[in-house]
N, C-alpha and C positions, 0 to 999 in steps of 0.2 A: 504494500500500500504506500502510494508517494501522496506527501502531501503538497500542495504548489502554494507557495505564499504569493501576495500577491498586496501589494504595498505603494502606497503612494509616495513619491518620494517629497520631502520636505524640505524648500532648499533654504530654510534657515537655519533648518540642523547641518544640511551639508555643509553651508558657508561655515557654520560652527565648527564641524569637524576639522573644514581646511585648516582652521585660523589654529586651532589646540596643536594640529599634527605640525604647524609649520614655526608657531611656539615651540614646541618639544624638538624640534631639530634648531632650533635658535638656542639653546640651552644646552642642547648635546652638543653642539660646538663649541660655545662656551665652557662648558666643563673640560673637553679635550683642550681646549688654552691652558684651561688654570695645572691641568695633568700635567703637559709641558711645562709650565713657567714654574710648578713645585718641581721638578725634576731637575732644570736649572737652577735652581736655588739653591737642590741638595749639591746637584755637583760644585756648583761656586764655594758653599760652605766646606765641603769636605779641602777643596784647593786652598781656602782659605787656613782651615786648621793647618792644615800641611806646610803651610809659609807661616802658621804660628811657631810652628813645633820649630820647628829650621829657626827662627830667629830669636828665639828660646834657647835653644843650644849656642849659635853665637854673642848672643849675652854673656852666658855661663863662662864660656871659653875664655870672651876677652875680658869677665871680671877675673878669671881663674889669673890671667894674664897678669893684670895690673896687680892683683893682689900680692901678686910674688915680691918676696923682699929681694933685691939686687945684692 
């Protein structure tokens, strides 16, 4: 037994649907920026520790340096 629907279409829910589906792809776009631009941010930050640690170590060194009695 099939049944047949048979439906009027409503075109201010359709225009409604359009506007939601093409919100939601305005938003998943924007979300994939913000994924990239945290992704960037982690890697900056990790580069950044990495030039902390290094000028960390040469602090140390050239206090170790100065420290020394002649």
């Amino acid at each position: 037994m099939f049944v047949k629907k048979n439906y009027v279409e409503n075109p201010a829910f359709e225009a409604f649907k359009a506007e939601v589906k093409e919100e939601l792809s305005t938003q998943k776009m924007i979300l994939q920026e913000l994924k990239q631009e945290q992704k960037e941010i982690r890697i900056n930050q990790a580069a950044m520790s990495a030039k902390k640690e290094g000028m960390s170590a040469d602090l140390k060194a050239i206090l170790s340096i100065l420290s020394r009695k002649p």
